[in-house]
C-alpha positions as CSV (number, residue, x, y, z in Angstrom):
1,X,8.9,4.3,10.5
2,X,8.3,7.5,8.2
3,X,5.8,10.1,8.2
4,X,3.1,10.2,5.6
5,X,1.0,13.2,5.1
6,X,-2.7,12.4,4.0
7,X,-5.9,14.4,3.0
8,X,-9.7,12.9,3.9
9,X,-11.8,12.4,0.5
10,X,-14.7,12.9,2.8
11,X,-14.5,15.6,5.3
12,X,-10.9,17.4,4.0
13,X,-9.1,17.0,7.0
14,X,-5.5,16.8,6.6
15,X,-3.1,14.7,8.5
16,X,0.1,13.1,9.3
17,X,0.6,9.7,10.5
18,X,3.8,7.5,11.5
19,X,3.4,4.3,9.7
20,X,4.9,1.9,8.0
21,X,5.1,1.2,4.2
22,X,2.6,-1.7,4.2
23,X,0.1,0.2,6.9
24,X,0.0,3.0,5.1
25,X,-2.7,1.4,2.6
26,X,-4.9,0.8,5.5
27,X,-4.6,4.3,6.9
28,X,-8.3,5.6,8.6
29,X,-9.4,9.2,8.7
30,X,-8.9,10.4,12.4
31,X,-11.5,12.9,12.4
32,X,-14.8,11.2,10.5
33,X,-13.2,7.7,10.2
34,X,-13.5,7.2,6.6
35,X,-11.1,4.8,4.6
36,X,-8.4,5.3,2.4
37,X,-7.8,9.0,2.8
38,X,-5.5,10.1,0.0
39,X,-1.6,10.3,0.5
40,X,-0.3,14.1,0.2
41,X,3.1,13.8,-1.9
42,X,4.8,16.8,-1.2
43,X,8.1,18.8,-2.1
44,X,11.3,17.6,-0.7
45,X,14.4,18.8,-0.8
46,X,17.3,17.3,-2.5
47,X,21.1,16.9,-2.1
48,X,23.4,18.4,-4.9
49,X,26.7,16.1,-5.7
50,X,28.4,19.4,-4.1
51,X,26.8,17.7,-1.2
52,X,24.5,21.2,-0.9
53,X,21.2,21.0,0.3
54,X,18.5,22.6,-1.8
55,X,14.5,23.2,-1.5
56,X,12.2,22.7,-4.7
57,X,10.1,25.9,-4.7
58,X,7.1,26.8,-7.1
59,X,8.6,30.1,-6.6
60,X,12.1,29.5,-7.9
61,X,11.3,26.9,-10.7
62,X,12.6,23.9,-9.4
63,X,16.2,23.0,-8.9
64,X,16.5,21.7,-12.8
65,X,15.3,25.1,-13.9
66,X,19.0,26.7,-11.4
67,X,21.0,24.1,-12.8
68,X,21.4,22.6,-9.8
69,X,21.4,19.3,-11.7
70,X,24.2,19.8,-14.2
């Protein structure tokens, strides 16, 4: 089962929980117990065919702004 990172539309409180794919709809807010709390979509990093692994960064621009995709 993955990981999903949420944030609380009602209090803020931010959160991971390890659920699956079709539970993660029904995912409750553990602090002040409000429903549907939206999912947090963050950065991951990817593997170059050169089998490299590289970070997306706001700082560097993104791996399609290194070439890393070319």
């Amino acid at each position: 089962m993955p990981f999903y990172s949420f944030v609380c539309t009602k209090c803020g409180h931010e959160f991971e929980k390890r659920v699956t794919v079709a539970e993660r709809n029904s995912v409750g807010c553990p602090q002040c117990g409000a429903e549907k709390p939206k999912q947090i979509y963050s950065g991951v990093g990817v593997v170059t065919k050169s089998g490299s692994a590289v970070s997306e960064s706001p700082a560097c621009g993104g791996c399609a702004n290194r070439g890393a995709f070319g």
